[in-house]
PAZA-489445 format. One line per 2 residues: their letters; for each residue x, y, z of N, C-alpha, C. Coordinates in steps of 0.02 Angstrom, whole numbers, plus 32768, in hexadecimal, padded with zeros to 4 digits. Example, Ala and Ser with C-alpha at 12.3 -4.5 7.8 and 13.67 -1.06 7.14 Angstrom:
<pts>
as	8294/7EE4/8186/8267/7F1F/8186/8294/7F5B/8186; 8282/7F90/8162/82AC/7FCB/8165/8285/8002/818A
</pts>
This chain:
<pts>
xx	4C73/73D3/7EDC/4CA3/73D2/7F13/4CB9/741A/7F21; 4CD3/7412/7F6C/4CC9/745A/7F83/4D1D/7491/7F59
xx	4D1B/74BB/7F51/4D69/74F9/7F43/4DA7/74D0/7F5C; 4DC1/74C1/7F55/4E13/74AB/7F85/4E38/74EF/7FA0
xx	4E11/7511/7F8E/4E48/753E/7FA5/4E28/7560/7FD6; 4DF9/755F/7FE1/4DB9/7578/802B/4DAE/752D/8060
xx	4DCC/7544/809C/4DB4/7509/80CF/4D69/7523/80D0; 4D43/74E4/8103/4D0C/750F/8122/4D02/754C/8153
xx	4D42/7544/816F/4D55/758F/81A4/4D45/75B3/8187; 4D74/75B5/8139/4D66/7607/8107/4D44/760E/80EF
xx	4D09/75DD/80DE/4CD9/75EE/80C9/4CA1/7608/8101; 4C95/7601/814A/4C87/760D/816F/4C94/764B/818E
xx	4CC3/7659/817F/4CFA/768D/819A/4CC9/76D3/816C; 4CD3/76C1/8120/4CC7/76DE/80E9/4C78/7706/80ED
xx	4C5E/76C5/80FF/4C17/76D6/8112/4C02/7719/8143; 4C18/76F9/818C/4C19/7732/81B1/4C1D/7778/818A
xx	4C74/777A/817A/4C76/77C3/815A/4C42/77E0/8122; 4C34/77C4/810F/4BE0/77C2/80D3/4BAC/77DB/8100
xx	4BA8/77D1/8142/4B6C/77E6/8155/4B7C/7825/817F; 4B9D/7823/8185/4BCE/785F/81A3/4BCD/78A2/8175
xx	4BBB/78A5/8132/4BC9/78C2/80F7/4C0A/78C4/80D1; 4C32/788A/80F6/4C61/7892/80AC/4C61/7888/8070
xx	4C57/7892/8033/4C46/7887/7FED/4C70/7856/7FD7; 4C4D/7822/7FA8/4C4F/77D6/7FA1/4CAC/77D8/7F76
xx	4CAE/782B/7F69/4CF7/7818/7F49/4D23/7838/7F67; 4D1B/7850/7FB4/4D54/7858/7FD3/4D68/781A/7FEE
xx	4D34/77F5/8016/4D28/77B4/8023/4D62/777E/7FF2; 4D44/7786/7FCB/4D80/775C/7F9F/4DBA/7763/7F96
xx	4DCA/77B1/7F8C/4E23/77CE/7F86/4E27/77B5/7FE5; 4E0A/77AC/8002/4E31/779F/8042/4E36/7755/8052
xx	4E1B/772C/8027/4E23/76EF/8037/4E4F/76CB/7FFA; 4E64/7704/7FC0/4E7B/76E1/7F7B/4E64/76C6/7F51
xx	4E20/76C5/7F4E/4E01/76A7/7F12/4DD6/76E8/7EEE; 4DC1/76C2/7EA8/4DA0/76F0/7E83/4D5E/76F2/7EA4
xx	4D3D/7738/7E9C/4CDE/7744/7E9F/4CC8/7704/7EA2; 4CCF/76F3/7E80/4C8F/76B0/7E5A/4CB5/7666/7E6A
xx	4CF3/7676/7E77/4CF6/7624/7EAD/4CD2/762F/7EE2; 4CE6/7671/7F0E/4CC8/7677/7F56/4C7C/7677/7F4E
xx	4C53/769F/7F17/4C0D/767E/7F1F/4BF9/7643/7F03; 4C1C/761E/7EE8/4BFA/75D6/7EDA/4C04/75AD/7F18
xx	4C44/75B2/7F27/4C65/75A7/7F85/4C29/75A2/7FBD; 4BFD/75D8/7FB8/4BE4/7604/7FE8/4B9F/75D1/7FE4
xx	4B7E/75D5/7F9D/4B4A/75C6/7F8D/4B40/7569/7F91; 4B71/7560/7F7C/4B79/750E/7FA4/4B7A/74FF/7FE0
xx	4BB5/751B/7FEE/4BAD/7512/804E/4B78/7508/807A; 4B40/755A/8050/4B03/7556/805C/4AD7/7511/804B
xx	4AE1/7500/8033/4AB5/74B0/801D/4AC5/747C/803C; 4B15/746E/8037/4B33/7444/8059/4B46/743C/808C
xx	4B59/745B/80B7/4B6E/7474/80F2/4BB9/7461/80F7; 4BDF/7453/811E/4C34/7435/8136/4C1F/73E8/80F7
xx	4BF8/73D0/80E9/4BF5/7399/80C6/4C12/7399/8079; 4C06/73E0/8062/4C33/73F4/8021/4C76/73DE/8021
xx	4C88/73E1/8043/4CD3/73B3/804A/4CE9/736F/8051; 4CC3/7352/804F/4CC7/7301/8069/4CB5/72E2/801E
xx	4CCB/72AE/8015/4CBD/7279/7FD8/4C69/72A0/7FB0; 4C4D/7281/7FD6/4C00/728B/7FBA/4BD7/72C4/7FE9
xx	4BCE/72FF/7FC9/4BAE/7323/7FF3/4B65/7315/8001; 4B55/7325/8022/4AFB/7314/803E/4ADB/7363/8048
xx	4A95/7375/801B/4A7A/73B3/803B/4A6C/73BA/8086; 4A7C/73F4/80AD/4A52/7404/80F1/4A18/740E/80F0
xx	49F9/73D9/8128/49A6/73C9/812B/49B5/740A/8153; 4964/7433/8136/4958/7470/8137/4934/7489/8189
xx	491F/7451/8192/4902/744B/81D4/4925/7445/8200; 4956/740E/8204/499C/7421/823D/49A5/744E/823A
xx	49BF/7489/8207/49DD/74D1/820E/499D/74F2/8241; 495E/74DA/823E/4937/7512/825E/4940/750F/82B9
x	4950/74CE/82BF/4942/74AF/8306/4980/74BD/831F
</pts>
């Protein structure tokens, strides 16, 4: 189950700035969590999509993301 303390906004949010070059631990001092919540956060999201949050998460079929 997904951080409680990261909506999907901030983890979204988080992302962006990641590709942007912000480094994965400014990222975090700006959202309040440690390094390694925000990349386990990050790295789920990635799998799960907004579904990390809900009762039972489901992986994202890889092929929707392409289309």
């Amino acid at each position: 189950m997904a951080s409680r303390k990261l909506t999907p906004e901030m983890v979204e949010e988080a992302t962006e700035l990641l590709l942007t070059g912000v480094p994965m631990d400014a990222a975090a001092m700006i959202f309040g969590v440690s390094e390694s919540t925000m990349r386990r956060t990050i790295r789920h999201f990635q799998m799960y999509g907004r579904s990390l949050w809900s009762e039972y998460p489901t992986l994202v079929d890889d092929q929707t993301a392409e289309e």
